[in-house]
N, C-alpha and C positions, 0 to 999 in steps of 0.2 A: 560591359555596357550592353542594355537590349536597346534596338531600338526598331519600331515594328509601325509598321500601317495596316489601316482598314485592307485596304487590298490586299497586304501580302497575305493576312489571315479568311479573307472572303473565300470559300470556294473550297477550304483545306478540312482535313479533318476536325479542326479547333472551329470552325465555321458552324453551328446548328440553327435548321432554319423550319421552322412548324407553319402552321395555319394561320397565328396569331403574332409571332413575331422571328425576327432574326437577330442571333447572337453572335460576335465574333468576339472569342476567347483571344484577349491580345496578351495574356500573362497570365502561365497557368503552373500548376503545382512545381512538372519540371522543370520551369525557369529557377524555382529555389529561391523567391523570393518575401516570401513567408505569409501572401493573398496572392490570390487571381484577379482579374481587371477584365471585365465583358465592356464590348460597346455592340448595347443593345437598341434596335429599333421595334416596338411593337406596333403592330399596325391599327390605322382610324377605324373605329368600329369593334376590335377584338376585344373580348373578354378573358384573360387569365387566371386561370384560379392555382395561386400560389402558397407554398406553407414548408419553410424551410425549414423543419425538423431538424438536420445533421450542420447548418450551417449557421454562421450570421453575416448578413446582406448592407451594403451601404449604397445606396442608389444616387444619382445627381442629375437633375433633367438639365440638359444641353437646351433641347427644341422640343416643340410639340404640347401637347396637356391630356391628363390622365387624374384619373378620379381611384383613389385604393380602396377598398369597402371592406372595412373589419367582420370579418366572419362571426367574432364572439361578440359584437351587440348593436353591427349595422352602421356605424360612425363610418361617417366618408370624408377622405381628405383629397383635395384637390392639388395635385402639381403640376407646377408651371416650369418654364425655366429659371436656373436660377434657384431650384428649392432642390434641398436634400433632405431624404427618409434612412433612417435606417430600421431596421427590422430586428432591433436585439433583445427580445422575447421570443423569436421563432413566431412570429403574429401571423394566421392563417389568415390568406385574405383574397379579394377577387381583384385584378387590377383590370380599370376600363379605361382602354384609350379612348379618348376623345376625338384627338389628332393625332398624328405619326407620332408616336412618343420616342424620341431619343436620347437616350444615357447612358452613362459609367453607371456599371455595377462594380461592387468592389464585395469578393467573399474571403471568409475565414470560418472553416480552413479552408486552403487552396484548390480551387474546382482542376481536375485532369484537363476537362477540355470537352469530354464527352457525355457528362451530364445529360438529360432530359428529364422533364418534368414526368414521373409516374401520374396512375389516378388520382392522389391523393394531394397531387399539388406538389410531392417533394424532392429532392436532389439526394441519391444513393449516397452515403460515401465511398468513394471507389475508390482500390489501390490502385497504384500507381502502375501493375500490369492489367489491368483490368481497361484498360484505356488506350488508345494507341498513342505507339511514340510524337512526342511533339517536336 
């Protein structure tokens, strides 16, 4: 059985925190559980430009509200708490917090831990020594 807090993951390697939001990797490849599980916060006001090429993404807003803006033809959808996207196109897109937006991301395959967004908005696939031990 895992069983993990914000805190125990805040501050650690499995913690990644940018300009525009903060991620803590609560389940990640070497848990062995066949996704990773983020609880993420993006901050009011950031804009994210996202495009997960190598993965597919399930998001769940807890709190907060965020606007996603499809890249390929401008359609924006609005989430609140309570709403769930998932992203199983690999959909390029720009996410605008409105408010502290906080959620569960849920990916497949399973993120290391050490992820960051490149230029182009997307997530490497990393081996599992390419990333520190979790």
């Amino acid at each position: 059985m895992i069983v993990t807090q914000v805190s125990d993951v805040r501050g650690t390697p499995k913690s990644v925190r940018t300009d525009t939001f903060e991620s803590n990797r609560m389940l990640v490849r070497s848990d062995k559980v066949g996704f990773s599980l983020n609880h993420t916060v993006l901050y009011a006001g950031s804009v994210t430009h996202i495009w997960y090429k190598n993965h597919i993404e399930a998001v769940y807003c807890i709190s907060g509200e965020a606007e996603i803006e499809m890249l390929s033809d401008g359609t924006r959808y609005k989430i609140v708490p309570g709403t769930l996207y998932t992203l199983n196109g690999h959909e390029e897109h720009n996410l605008h917090a409105i408010k502290d937006f906080e959620c569960i991301c849920v990916f497949n395959p399973p993120l290391t831990g050490q992820e960051v967004h490149d230029e182009n908005g997307v997530y490497p696939l990393m081996e599992d020594d390419d990333a520190l031990a979790s």
